[in-house]
C-alpha positions as CSV (number, residue, x, y, z in Angstrom):
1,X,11.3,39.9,-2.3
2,X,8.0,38.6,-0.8
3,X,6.7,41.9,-0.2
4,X,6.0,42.1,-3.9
5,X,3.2,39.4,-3.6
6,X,-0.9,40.8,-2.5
7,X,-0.7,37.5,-0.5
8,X,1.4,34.1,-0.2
9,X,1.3,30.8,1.3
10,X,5.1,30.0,3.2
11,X,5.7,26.4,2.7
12,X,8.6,26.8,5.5
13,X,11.5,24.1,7.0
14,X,12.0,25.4,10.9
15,X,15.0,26.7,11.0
16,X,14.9,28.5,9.3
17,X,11.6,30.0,9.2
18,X,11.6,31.0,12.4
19,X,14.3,33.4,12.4
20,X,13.4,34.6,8.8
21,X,9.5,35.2,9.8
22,X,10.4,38.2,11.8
23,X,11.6,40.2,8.7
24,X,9.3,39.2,6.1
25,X,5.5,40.1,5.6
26,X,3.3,38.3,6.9
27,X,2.2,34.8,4.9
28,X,-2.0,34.2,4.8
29,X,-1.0,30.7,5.4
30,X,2.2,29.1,6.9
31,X,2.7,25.3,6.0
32,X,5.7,23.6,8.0
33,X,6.8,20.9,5.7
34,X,7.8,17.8,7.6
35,X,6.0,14.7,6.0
36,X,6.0,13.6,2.1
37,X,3.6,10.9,2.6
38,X,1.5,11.7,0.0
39,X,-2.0,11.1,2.3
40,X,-0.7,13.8,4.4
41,X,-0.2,15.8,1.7
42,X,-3.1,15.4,0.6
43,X,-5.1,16.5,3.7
44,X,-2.7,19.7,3.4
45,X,-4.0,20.8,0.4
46,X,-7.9,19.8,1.5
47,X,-7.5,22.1,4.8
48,X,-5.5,24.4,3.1
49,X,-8.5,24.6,0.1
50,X,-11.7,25.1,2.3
51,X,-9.5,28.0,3.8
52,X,-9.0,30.1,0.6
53,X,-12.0,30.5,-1.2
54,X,-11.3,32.2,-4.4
55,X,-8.3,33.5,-3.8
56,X,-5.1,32.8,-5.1
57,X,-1.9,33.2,-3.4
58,X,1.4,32.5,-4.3
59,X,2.9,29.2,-2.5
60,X,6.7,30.1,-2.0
61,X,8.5,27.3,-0.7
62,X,10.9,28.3,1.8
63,X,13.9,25.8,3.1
64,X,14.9,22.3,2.1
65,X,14.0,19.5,-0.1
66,X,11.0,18.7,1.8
67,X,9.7,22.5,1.8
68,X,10.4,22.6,-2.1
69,X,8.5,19.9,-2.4
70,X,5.6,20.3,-0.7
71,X,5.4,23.8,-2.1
72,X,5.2,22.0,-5.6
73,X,2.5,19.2,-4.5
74,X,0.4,22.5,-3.1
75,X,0.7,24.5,-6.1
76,X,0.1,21.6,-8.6
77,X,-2.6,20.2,-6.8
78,X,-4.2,23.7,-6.5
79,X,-3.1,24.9,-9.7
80,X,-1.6,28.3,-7.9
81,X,1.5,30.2,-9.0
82,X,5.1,28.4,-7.4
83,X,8.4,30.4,-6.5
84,X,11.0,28.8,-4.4
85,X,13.5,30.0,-1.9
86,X,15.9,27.2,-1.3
87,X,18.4,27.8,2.3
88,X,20.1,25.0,1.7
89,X,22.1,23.9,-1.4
90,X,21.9,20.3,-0.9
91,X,19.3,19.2,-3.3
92,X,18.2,20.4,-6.5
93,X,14.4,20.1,-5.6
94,X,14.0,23.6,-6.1
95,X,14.4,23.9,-9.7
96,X,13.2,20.4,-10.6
97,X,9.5,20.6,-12.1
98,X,9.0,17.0,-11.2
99,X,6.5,16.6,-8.3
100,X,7.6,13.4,-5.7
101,X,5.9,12.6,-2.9
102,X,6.3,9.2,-0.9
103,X,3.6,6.4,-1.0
104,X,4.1,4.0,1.6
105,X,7.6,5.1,2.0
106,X,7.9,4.4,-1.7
107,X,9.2,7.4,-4.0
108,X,5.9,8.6,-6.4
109,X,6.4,11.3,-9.4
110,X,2.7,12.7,-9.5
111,X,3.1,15.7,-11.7
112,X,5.3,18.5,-13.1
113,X,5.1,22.1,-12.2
114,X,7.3,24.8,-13.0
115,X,8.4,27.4,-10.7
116,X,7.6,30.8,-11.7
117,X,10.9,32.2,-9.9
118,X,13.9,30.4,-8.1
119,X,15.4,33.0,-5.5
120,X,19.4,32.1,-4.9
121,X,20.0,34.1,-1.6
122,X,23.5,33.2,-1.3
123,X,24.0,35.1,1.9
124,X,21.0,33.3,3.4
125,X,22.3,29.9,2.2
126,X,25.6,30.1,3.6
127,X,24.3,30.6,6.9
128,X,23.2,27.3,6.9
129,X,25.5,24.7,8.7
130,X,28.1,23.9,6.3
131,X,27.5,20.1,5.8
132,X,24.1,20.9,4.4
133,X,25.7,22.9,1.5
134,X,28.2,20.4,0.6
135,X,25.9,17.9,0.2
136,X,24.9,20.0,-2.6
137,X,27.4,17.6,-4.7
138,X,25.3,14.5,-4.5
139,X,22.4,15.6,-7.5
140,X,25.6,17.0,-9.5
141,X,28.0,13.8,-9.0
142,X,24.9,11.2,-9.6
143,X,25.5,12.2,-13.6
144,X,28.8,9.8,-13.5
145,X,26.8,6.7,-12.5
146,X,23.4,7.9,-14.1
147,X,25.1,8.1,-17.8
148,X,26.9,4.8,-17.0
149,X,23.7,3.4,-16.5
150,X,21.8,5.1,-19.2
151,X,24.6,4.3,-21.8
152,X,24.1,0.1,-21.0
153,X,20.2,0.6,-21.0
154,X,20.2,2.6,-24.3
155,X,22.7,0.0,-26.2
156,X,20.0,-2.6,-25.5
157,X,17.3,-0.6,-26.5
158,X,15.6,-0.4,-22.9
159,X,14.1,3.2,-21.9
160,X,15.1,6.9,-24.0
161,X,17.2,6.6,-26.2
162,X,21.1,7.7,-25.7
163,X,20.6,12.0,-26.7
164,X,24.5,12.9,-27.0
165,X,23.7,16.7,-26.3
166,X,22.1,15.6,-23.2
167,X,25.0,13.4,-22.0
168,X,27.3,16.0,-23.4
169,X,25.8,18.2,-20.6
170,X,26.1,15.3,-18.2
171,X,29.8,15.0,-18.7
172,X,30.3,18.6,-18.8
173,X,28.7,19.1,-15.1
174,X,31.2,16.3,-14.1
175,X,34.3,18.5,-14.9
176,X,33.2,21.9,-13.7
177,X,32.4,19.8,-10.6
178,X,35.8,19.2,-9.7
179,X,37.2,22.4,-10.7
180,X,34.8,23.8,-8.4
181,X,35.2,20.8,-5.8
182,X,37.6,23.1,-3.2
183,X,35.3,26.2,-3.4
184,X,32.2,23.9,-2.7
185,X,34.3,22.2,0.0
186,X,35.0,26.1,1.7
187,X,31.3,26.6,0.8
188,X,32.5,29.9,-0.5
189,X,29.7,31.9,-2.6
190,X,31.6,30.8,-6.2
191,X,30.8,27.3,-5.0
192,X,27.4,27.7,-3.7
193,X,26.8,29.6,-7.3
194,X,28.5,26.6,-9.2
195,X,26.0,24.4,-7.7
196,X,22.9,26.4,-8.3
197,X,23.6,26.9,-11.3
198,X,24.3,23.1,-12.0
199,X,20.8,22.7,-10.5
200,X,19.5,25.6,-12.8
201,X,20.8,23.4,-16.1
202,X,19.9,20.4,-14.7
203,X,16.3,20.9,-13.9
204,X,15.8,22.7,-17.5
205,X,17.7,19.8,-19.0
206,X,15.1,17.3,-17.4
207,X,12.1,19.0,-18.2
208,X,13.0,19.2,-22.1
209,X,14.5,15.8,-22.1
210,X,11.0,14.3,-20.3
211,X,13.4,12.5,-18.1
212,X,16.4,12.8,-16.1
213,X,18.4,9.7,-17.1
214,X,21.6,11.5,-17.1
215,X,21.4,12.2,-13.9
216,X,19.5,9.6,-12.1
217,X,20.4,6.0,-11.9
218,X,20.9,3.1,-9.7
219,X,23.0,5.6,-7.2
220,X,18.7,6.7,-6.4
221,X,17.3,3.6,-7.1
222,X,19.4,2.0,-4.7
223,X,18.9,5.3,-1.6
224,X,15.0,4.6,-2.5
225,X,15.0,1.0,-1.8
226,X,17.1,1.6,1.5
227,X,15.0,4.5,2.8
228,X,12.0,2.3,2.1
229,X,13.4,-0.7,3.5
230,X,14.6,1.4,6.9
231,X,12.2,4.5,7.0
232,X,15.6,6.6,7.6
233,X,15.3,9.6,6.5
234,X,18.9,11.2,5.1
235,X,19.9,14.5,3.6
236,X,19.7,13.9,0.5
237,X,22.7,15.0,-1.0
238,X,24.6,12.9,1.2
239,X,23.1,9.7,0.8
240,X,23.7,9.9,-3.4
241,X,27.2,11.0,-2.5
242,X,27.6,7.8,-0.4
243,X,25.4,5.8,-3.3
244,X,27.7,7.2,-5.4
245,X,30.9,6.1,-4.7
246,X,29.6,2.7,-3.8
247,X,27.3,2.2,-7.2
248,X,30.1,3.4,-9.2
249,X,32.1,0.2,-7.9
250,X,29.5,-1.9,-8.3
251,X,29.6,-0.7,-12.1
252,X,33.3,-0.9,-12.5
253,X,32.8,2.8,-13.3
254,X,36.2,4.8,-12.1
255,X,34.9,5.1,-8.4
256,X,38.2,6.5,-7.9
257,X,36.7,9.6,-9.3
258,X,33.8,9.7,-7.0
259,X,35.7,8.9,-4.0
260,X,38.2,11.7,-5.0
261,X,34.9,14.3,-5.6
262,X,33.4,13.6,-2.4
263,X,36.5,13.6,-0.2
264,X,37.5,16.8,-1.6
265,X,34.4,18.5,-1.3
266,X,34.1,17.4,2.7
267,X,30.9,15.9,2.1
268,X,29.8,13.7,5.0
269,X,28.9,10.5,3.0
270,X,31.4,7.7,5.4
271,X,28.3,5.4,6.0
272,X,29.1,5.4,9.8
273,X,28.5,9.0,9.9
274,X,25.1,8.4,7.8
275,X,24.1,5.4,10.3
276,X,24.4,3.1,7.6
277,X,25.2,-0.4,8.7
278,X,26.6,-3.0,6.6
279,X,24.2,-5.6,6.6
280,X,21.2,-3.1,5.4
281,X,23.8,-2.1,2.8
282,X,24.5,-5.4,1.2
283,X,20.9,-6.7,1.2
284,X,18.9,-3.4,-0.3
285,X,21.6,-4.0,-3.1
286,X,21.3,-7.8,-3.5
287,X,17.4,-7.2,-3.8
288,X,18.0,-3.7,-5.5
289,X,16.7,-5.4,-9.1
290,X,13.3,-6.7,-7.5
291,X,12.6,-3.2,-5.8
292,X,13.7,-1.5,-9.4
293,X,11.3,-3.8,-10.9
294,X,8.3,-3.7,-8.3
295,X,8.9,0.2,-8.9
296,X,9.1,0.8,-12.6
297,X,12.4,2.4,-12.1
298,X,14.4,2.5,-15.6
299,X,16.9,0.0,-16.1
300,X,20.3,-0.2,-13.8
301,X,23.2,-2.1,-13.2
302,X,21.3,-4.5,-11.1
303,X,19.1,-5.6,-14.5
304,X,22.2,-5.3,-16.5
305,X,24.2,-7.6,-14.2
306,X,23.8,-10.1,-11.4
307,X,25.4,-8.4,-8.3
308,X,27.1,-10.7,-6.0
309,X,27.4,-10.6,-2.0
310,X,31.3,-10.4,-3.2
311,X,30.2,-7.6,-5.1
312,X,28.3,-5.5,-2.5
313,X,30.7,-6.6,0.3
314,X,34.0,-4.5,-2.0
315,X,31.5,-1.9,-2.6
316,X,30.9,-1.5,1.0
317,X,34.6,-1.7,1.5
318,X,35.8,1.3,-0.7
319,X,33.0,3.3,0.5
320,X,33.9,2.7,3.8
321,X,37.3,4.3,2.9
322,X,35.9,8.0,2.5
323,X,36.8,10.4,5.3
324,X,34.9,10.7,8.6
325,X,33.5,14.2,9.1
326,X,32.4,14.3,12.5
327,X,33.9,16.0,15.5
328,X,32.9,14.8,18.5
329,X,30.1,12.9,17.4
330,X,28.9,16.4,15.5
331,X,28.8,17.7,12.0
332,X,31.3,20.2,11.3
């Protein structure tokens, strides 16, 4: 497939890129993506700048979250044509057009590009380890707590307004997420498809909405005020799976079902397994409405309700129920 561009830019994760290098042509530039900070970033796209002239290759993004991203900051900042190749399932970066970057640790939207072409290799991606893929859930399962969150914020006129084909797609993602819960959990290629092509609907629902309300909500806002509080960074997909299950019992929002999706999928999301440690838990929850509010986030539960230490302690405690997925002290 990249041998049909006159030149490209491989915005790579290593591994893969390594391996996959040897049988593609050969980039004009190769950008490993490691660092989201966007002053990094932005002394990417300066070096990378003064080194093409006029020219204008295509930036494929090739990997992760981090790759997708930094291929989008590149090609919005330089205003060159974007395709993605996503190896891993567990984020839906790569069909997103929303540009973040971190600022101080801090979670930044700076623009909105559109990729030309998402490639969905699905041999390539299931080579991956197989707790990468089923993290793939998290961006998928975030609708329960996200249209929770959105239904409260829209009844009290705070943020967009409630759109009922929007949530209708919400809800519907939901379902066909636990039918497909034991293919995802085999990471078999109907599963890996289900959730690429959950991506595919969500991104294009975000982009014509102007928002992603139905599928972003304190479950985020709660993994951005922890990673910024600890500077840990998580796969993605299986800190919201965590976020989750505990949010969604914050909310008195059925976290039975949560628990139940991310069990059955064999998503590593037990908060031992994720290094997350109790203390850090409760107080990035208990000061979850300040960070919201220092950030501009849209409204949550923590502005719709006061949360408690009782109440962060019995979130803690059914999240702390999930299933371990190590082996040995590895993923399996």
């Amino acid at each position: 497939m990249l041998g049909e561009f006159a030149s490209y830019i491989a915005v790579v994760n290593d591994p893969p890129w390594t391996t996959l290098s040897a049988s593609v042509p050969e980039p004009v530039h190769v950008i490993n993506a490691w660092d989201m900070e966007i002053r990094h970033l932005e002394r990417t796209v300066a070096s990378l700048a003064s080194r093409l002239g006029d020219t204008r290759p295509v930036v494929v993004g090739i990997g992760g979250g981090t790759a997708m991203d930094t291929a989008k900051f590149i090609s919005w900042t330089l205003s060159l044509p974007l395709v993605q190749v996503p190896t891993i399932i567990s984020v839906d970066a790569a069909f997103t057009d929303a540009v973040g970057v971190r600022d101080g640790g801090r979670v930044r939207y700076v623009g909105t590009i559109a990729p030309e072409l998402v490639v969905v290799d699905l041999d390539l991606i299931s080579s991956a380890p197989k707790h990468l893929n089923r993290a793939g859930i998290g961006d998928v399962l975030s609708c329960h707590t996200g249209l929770h969150d959105w239904n409260a914020a829209a009844l009290m006129g705070a943020g967009p307004a409630w759109d009922p084909p929007l949530a209708a797609l919400g809800t519907s993602l939901l379902a066909e997420l636990a039918d497909a819960v034991d293919d995802i959990a085999a990471v078999t290629p109907a599963g890996l498809r289900f959730l690429a092509d959950a991506y595919r609907r969500i991104g294009a629902a975000c982009a014509g909405a102007g928002h992603s309300r139905f599928e972003e909500g304190s479950e985020h806002f709660w993994a951005y005020a922890y990673e910024h509080a600890t500077g840990a960074h998580h796969v993605h997909g299986e800190l919201i799976s965590f976020a989750t299950v505990a949010l969604a019992h914050v909310q008195g929002n059925d976290a039975d079902f949560a628990h139940r999706i991310v069990s059955a999928a064999s998503t590593v999301a037990h908060p031992a397994d994720l290094g997350i440690e109790h203390d850090r838990f409760v107080d990035t929850l208990l000061g979850l409405r300040a960070y919201a509010r220092s950030e501009d986030l849209d409204v949550g539960i923590a502005d719709l309700r006061e949360i408690s230490r009782a109440d962060a302690d019995a979130a803690w405690t059914f999240a702390s129920t999930l299933p371990r997925r190590t082996e040995g002290g590895r993923f399996t």
